[in-house]
N, C-alpha and C positions, 0 to 999 in steps of 0.2 A: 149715778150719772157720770159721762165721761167727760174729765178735764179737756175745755175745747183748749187750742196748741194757740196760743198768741203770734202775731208776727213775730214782735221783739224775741218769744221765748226761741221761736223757730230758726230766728236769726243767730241767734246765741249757740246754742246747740250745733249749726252746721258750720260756724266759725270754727267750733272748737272741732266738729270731724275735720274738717278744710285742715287745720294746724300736724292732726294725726296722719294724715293720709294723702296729705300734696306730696310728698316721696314716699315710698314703700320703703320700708326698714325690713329687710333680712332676717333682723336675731328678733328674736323676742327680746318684747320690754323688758327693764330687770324688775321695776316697779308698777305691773299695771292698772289702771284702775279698774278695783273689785270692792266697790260701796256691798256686796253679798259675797258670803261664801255658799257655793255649790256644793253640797254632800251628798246628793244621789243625782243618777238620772237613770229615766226612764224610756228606751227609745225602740219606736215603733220604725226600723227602717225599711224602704223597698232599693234595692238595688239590684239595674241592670250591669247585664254583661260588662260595656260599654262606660261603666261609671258611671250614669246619670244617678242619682238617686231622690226620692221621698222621704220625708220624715215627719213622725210627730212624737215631740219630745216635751218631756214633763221631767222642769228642774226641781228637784226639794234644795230651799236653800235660806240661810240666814241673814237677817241684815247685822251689817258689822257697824253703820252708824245711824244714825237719826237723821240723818240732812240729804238723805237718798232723793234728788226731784229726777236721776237718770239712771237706765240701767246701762251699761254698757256689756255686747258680746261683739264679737270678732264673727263674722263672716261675710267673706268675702264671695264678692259677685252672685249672692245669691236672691234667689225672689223666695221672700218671705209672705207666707202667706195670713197669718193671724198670729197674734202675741195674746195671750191670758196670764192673768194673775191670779191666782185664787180660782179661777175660772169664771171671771170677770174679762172682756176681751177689751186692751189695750190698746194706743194711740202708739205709732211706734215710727221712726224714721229711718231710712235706709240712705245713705253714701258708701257707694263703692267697699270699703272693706270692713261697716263697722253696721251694728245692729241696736239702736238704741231705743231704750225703751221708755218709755214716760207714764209712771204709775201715777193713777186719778187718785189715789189717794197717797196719807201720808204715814210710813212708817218707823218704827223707832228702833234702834239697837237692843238684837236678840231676837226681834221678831220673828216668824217664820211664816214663808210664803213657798206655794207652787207654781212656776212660771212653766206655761204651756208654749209652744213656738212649731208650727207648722210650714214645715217651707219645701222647696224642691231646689236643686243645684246638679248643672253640670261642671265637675271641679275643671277647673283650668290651670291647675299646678297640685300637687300633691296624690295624684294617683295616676298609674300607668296600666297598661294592656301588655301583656308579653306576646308573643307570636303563638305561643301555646293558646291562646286567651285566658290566661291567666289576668286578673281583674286585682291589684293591690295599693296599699293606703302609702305613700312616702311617710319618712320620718324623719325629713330634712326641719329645719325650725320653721311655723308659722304653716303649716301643712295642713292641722289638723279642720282649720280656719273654712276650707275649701270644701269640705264635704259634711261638717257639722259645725252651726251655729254654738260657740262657749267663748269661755273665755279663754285663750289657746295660751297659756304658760304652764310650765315646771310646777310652778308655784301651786296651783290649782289640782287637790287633791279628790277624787270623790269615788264613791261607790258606782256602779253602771249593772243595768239592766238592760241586755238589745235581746228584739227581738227582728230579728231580720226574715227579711222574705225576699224570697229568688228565683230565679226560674228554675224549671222543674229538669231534674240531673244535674244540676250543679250543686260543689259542695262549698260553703262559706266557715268562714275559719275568728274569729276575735279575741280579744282580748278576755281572758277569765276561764270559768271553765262551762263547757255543753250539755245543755239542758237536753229541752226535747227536740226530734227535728220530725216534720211531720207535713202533710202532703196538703196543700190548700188546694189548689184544682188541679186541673190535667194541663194547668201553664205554670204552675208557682207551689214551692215548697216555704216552711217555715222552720227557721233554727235559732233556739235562742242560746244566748251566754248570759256571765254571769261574775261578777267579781267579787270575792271573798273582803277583800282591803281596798282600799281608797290605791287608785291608782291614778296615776298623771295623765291630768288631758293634752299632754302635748304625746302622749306615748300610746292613745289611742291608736285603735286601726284596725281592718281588716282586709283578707285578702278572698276572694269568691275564683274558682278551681272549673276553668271546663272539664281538662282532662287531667288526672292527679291519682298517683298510688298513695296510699295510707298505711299506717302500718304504728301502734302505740303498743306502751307498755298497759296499757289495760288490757289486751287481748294477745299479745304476747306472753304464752307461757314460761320460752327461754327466759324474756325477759324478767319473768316475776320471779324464775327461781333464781336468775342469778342478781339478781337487786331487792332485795325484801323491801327495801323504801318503799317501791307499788303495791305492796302484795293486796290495798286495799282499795275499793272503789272511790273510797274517800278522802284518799292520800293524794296530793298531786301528781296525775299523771304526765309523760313525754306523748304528746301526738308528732310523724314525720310526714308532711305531707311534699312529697314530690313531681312537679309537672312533667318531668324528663323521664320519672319512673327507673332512676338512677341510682341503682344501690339502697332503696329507702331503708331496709332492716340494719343493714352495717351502718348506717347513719343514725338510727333508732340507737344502737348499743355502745357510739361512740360518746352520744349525748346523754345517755344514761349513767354509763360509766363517771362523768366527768361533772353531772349531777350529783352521782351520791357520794364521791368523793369531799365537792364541797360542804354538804348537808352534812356529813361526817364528820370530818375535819373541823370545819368550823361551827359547829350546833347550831346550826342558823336551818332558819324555814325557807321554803320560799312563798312571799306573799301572794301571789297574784294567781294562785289557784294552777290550773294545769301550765305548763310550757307548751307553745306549738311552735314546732320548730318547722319551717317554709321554704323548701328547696327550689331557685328558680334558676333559669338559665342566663339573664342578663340581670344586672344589676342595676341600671339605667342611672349609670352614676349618683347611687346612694351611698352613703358612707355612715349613715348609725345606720346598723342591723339588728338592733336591738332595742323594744320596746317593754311595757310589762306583760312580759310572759309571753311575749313575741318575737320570734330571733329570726328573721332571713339570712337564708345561706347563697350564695352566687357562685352556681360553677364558672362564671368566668373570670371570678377573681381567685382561682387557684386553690388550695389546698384544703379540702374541706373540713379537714378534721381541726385543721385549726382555726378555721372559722368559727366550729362549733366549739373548742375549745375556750376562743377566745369570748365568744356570742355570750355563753351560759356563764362566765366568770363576770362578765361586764354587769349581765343583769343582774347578780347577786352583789356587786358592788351598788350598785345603782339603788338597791334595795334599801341600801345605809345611807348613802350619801348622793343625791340630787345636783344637778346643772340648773339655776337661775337661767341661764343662757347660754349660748357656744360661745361667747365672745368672754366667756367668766366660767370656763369649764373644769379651770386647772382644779380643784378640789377633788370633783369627781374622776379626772382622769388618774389623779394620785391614787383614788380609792382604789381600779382599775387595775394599774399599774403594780400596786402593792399585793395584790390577792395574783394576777398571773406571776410576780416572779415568786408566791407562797408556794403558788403548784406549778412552778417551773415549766411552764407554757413558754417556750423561745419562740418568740411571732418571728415572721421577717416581713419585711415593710413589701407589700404589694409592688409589682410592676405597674399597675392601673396606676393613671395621671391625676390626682387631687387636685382638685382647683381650689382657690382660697375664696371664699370666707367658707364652706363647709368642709375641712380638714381637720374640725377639732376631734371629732372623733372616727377617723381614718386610722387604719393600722398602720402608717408611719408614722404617726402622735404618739401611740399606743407606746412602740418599740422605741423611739425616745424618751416618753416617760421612766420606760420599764430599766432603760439605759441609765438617766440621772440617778434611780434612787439604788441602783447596782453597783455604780462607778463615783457618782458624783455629791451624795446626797449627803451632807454629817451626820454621825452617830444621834445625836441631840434630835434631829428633826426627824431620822427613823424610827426611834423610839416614840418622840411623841406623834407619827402616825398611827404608827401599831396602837398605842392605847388608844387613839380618837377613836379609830375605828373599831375595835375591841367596843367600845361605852357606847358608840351609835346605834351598833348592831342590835341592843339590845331594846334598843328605844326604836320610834315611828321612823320612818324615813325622814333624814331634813335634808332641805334646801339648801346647799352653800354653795357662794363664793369666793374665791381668793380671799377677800378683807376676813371674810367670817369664820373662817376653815381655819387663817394665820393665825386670828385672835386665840383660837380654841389650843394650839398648839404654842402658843406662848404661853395661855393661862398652866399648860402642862410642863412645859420645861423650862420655862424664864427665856426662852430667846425669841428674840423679834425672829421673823421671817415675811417682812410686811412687801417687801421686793419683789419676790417671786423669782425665777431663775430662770438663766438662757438657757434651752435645750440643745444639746448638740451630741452628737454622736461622733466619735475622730475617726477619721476619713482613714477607710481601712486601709491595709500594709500596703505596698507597693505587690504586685505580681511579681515570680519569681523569674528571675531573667531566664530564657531558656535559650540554651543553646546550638545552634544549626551548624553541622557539618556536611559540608560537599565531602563523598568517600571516593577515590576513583582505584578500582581494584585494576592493574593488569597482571594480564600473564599471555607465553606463547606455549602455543601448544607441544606436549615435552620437554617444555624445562621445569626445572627444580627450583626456581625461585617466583618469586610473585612478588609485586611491586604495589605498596595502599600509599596513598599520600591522601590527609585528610586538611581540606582547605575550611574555614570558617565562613559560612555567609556574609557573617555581619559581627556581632559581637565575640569575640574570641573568650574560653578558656583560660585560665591563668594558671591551675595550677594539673598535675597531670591526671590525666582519664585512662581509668583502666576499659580493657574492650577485652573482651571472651572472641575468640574466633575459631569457628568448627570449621575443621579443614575434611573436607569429603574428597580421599580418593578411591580411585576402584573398589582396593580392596579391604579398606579400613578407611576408619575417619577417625581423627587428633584432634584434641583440645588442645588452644595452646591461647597464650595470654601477652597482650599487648598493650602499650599505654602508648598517649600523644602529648601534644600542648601546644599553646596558642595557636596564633592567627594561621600557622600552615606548619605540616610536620608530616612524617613518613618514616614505612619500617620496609625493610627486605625481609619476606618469609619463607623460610624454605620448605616447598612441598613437593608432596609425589608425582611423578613426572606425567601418572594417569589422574589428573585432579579434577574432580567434577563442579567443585561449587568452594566457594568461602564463603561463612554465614557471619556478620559481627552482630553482636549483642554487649551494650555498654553494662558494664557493672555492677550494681549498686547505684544508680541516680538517674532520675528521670528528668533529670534538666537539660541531656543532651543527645539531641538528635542526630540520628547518622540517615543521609541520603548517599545509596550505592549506586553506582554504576558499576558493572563489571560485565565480561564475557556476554556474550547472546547464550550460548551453550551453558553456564552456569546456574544463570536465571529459567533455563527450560528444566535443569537439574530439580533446581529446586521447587516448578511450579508443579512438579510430574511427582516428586517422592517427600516433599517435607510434611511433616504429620502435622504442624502448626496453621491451621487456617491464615493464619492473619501474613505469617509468614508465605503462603502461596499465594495469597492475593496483590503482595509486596511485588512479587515476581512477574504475576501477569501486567502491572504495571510497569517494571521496568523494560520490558519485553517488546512495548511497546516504540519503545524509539529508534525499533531494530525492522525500519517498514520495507527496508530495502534487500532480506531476506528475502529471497524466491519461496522461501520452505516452510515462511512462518506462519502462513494460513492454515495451511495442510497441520502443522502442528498444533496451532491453538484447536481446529476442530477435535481433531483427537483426543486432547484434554476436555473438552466440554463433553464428549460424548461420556468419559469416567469421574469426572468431577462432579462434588455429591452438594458442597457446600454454596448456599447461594451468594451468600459473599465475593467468595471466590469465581465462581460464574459470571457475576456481575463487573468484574473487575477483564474477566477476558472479552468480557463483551466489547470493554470500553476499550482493551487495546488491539481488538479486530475492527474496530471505526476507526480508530486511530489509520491503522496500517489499510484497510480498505478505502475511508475519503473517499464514501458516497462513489466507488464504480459501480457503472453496469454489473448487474445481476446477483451483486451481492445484497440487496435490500431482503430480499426472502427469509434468510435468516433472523435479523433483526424487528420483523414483523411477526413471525413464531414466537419470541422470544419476550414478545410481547404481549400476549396471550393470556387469559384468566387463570391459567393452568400455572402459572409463574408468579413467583412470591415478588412482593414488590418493587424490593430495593432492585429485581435481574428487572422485570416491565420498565422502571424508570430507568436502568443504563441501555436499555434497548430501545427506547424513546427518546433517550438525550442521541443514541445512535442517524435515527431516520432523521434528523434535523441535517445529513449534509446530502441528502438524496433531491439536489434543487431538479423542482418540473415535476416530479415521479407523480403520477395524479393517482396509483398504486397506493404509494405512502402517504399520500393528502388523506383518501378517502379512508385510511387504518387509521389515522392520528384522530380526522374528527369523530369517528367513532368509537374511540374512547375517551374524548371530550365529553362526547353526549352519556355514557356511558358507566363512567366512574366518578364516584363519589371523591376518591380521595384526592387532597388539596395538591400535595406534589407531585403525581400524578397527573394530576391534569394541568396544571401550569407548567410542565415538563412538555405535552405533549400541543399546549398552546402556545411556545418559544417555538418550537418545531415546523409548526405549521407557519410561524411567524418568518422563519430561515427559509421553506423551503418557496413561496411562493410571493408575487410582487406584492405591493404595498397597497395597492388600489386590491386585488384580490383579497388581500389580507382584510382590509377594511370592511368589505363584502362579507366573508365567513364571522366574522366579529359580530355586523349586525345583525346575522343571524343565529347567531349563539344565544346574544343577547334576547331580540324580539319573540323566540321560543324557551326563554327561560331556562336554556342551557345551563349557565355559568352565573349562575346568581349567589354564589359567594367567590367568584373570578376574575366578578367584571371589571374592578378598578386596576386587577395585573393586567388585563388584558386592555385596557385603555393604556397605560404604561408601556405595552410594547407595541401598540401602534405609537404613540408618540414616538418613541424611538426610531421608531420604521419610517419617522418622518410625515405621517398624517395627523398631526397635529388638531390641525382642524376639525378632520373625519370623529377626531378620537373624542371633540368637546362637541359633537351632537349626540355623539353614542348617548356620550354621558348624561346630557338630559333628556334625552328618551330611558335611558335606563332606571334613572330617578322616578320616573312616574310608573315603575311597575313597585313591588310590593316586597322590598326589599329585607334584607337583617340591618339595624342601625347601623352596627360595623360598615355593614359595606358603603351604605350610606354613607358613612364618614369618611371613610377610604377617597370615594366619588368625589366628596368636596372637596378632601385637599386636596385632589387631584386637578381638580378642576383651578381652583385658587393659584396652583403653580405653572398651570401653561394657561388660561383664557385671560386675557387683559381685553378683552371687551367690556366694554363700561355698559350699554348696553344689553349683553348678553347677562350679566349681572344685574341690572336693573330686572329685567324678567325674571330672573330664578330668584333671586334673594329675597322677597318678601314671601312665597312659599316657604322656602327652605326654613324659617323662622316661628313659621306655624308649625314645624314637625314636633309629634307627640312626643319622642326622645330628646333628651336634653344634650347627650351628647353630638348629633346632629345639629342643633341649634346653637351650641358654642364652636364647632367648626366654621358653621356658615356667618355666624358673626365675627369669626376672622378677614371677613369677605368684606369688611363694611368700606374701607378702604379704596376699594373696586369704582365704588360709584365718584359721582363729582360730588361738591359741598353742599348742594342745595338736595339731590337725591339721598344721599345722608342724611341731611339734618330731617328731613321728611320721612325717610324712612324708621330711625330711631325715634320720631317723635308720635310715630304711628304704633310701633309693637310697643316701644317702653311700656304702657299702660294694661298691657294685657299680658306683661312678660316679668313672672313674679320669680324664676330662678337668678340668684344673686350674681351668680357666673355668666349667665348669655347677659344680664345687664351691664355687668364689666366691661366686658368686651364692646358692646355697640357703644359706649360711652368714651373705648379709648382707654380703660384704665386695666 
């Protein structure tokens, strides 16, 4: 019969959730309560596209004391639909983030029970949608909470059985290795995994694929012959799956490579059955990419190999040494830290912005770790790293923290290290000063001497510069050698009276720059006969200050009709705009020149050209059509500055909204709000912007849109309407933009509005911020 629930007991019970859960804590407990341990589960899940998901799940698990009257799981916001024990159906309570369960009877230490839990959840923190529709689990802490009822810590180790079910052409990906995958109707497939060793439930997760290349060493032949590690069905294989369909194979044999080096080098396994390794295109400000036997890769954090590099190094630390929590991670990052500089993996710290409290495991932690024990770490405590880790590898995975991790390395070398240490890396060299010289060559024509005097921009020279100078006349050309020094200096040279060109080129050092002026004729010299590309592009820019030349169109055409290099091309284009300044009837060219048939860098100096043709409705209607047109970023912001120059402000406004409204420029649209502000529509420029907002944007630009918006709209107002959307956005990165906005409103729309999402807004960062902190 089942234990009916007393007031008192009722009472009791939702004091002590009330105590856990009136603030949301970020990190995982270090110590949470697990009156059971968990060592298997069994999990029936259905997930959609969308994230929604079903489950019914079957815990095998022990009791660790005698005085068990509650169970406690972690899940948050979820509807639970039945609790069994044994398969006996439970009295169970739910508040907000916690699952408790109240067994009718009573059991003792060592027991063993099945606890069945049927529920449904749509997560609200812990898993995203990419634009691909790519469906995947976060591995931020307190994540796992959101789409599976457990007990969500480090600490908590167990076996897993999923069998997941999904719609029919998608591929689902998790933790362990791949069973069967098999067709259940003509709406829904089924695939299950599977895990070899007790893996962490906080490093749960899966990610489900609409559109995704594959590509593993089990079906890779290259791969098998050149890694014998695979050679077996049995062995742990590499899966890559990619949404972008981006290089997946070279990404297959970077991860391979950097696998059985480890495996090699250091006779370690890896636990967790196959690695899938998960190529996406946004990262949606995740920072551990690394779960068991789960690694996401993010092309927009840059370098992938060493993603991968880093991903598969971390998990095989990980495998030794555990995080209690992020806020007590330094052990594990040591482990981490120690194995990439073993295999001399040089990280460099991402350009992506880390927000704090999830930076513990961000590759700028990483590269500081990797820095202390390089630079800063004593012999004594190197050493007793290396052994720990050496003696762990060989045993289960443990759990440590700092206190735990210290102990063990005292017990190893006698010295305390109970402190922990400041990380810092010293702030690299200064840049090397570089040097600018003004050069002004003269000469008249038929004489024998020529006149350089080389003036300093700004910081002078101190001690002397040699300079190589090729003296071109008619009928020979002379090497001859010249030095200067500081702030202003000059040489008399004597040359042939037929002298076409002086070329300088500095020495031996690349810290001083020489800008020429010389002859009009010298500079034609040398755009017309020097074999140096870089050196004829030099030319047609200097060429360019020379507009009052009758003869210099006629020449620059001439040149462009034998000119082969696009560099070079691109460079006379820019000083025929110079010298033309948007007259009558020379636009024609420039619009040619601008043409598909044209490599890109000659299209954009032919685009930055039509920007001085004000009125031309000629050159309007060329620009917006390759607005509408081309893909590429500078490109088309070249040729939306253009359009910007060439026509009023209120017109401007006008093409804008319709760039916008037909999904023109939908990774453009916060430059091109940018230069309408500029252009002085201000206003025009922050409706765009919330009409823009409501179509279906990339986050980036999203985020782009808000600060943009945060920096010209001081309406209080107009923030009142947009900022409680902008807060519900499924990206996190959007929602810490827009929580820079909180500001905007007055004290009473503030406090009302933070006291509205706080509750429903479980990332640690968007809570900082609407808090002020």
């Amino acid at each position: 019969m089942k234990k009916i629930i007393t007031p008192i007991f009722l009472f009791t019970v939702l004091l002590l959730i009330s105590a856990q859960t009136s603030a949301q804590e970020w990190d995982y407990e270090l110590y949470p309560r697990a009156d059971i341990e968990l060592t298997h589960l069994d999990a029936e899940l259905n997930i959609e596209p969308d994230g929604q998901i079903e489950g019914d799940l079957i815990y095998s698990a022990i009791f660790r004391n005698s005085f068990s009257d509650s169970l406690f799981f972690d899940a948050a916001g979820m509807d639970i639909q039945t609790v069994t024990i044994n398969g006996d159906e439970m009295d169970f309570v739910i508040e907000d983030l916690k699952l408790i369960i109240i067994p009718d009877e009573t059991f003792t230490k060592d027991d063993e029970a099945e606890i069945g839990i049927k529920y449904s959840a749509i997560p609200a923190f812990g898993v995203h949608t990419s634009t691909y529709g790519t469906t995947w689990t976060s591995l931020l802490p307190r994540t796992t909470q959101h789409w599976l009822p457990i007990i969500d810590s480090p600490r908590v180790q167990l076996l897993t059985d999923f069998t997941i079910t999904h719609p029919a052409g998608t591929l689902v990906v998790a933790n362990g290795r791949k069973g069967i995958s098999e067709v259940v109707d003509t709406e829904n497939e089924r695939t299950t995994y599977s895990t070899e060793n007790p893996v962490s439930a906080s490093s749960l997760g899966w990610a489900l694929f609409n559109e995704v290349q594959t590509v593993s060493t089990a079906i890779s032949e290259d791969a098998r012959n050149s890694y014998s590690i695979f050679s077996r069905r049995s062995d742990p294989q590499i899966y890559v799956y990619s949404e972008t369909g981006e290089n997946p194979e070279d990404n297959l044999f970077m991860g391979a490579e950097i696998y059985n080096r480890v495996v090699d080098e250091l006779d370690i396994t890896f636990p967790y059955g196959d690695l899938h390794l998960i190529i996406l295109e946004d990262d949606f400000l995740e920072t551990k990419q690394f779960g068991d036997g789960l690694l996401f890769v993010y092309e927009n954090q840059g370098d992938i190999k060493k993603q991968i590099e880093r991903g598969i190094i971390a998990m095989f630390a990980e495998s030794v040494i555990k995080s209690p929590s992020w806020t007590d991670s330094d052990a594990a990052r040591i482990a981490e830290a120690f194995l990439l500089n073993q295999f001399e993996v040089d990280l460099s710290a991402s350009e992506n912005q880390s927000f704090e409290p999830y930076n513990s495991y961000s590759t700028q932690n990483s590269v500081l770790w990797q820095h202390f024990l390089t630079h800063q770490a004593p012999a004594a405590f190197l050493e007793g790293v290396e052994t720990i880790f050496e003696q762990a590898s060989e045993d289960s995975p443990k759990t440590l923290g700092w206190s735990e991790f210290s102990d063990l390395v005292y017990d190893e070398t006698g010295r305390a290290w109970n402190e922990g240490f400041e990380l810092s890396i010293p702030e690299p060299a200064a840049e090397d000063t570089t040097y600018s010289y003004r050069v002004i060559i003269e000469w008249e024509e038929g004489s024998t001497s020529a006149e350089i005097r080389f003036d300093a921009d700004s910081i002078a020279v101190d001690e002397l510069v040699t300079v190589d100078a090729e003296v071109v006349g008619l009928s020979e050309t002379q090497e001859r050698e010249l030095t200067f020094t500081g702030a202003s200096d000059g040489v008399v040279l004597n040359v042939p009276s037929t002298l076409e060109n002086i070329k300088l080129t500095v020495r031996d050092r690349n810290d001083v720059v020489l800008n020429s002026e010389k002859p009009f004729m010298f500079w034609m010299y040398q755009l017309r006969n020097d074999e140096e590309e870089e050196s004829r592009a030099e030319a047609a820019t200097g060429i360019s200050s020379y507009s009052d030349n009758p003869d210099i169109e006629l020449l620059l055409n001439d040149v462009l009709r034998g000119e082969e290099s696009d560099t070079v091309i691109a460079e006379v284009l820019k000083a025929m705009s110079e010298i033309t300044d948007g007259a009558s009837g020379t636009d024609e060219r420039f619009m040619q020149f601008a043409g598909t048939n044209y490599s890109m860098n000659i299209r954009i100096a032919a685009v930055e050209a039509l920007s001085k043709y004000d009125g031309n409705e000629r050159v309007l209607s060329r620009l917006q059509s390759i607005v509408r047109q081309e893909t590429d970023e500078t490109l088309q912001q070249k040729s939306l500055r253009s359009i910007g120059e060439i026509v009023e402000p209120q017109r401007f406004a006008n093409i804008s909204e319709s760039f916008i409204s037909q999904g023109t420029v939908t990774d453009q649209i916060s430059f091109l709000l940018e230069l309408l502000a500029e252009k002085g529509a201000g206003e025009r420029a922050v409706e765009l912007a919330d009409q823009a907002l409501s179509q279906n944007l990339s986050a980036r630009e999203q985020q782009e849109i808000v600060k943009f918006l945060i920096s010209v709209d001081q309406s209080q107002e107009n923030w009142e309407n947009r900022l409680g959307q902008l807060l519900q956005n499924p990206h996190p990165g959007v929602r810490i933009a827009a929580a820079e906005a909180i500001d905007k409103l007055s004290a009473n729309e503030r406090e009302s509005l933070v006291e509205t999402a706080l509750p429903d807004e479980f990332d640690e960062r968007v809570r900082r911020k609407l808090r002020g902190k």
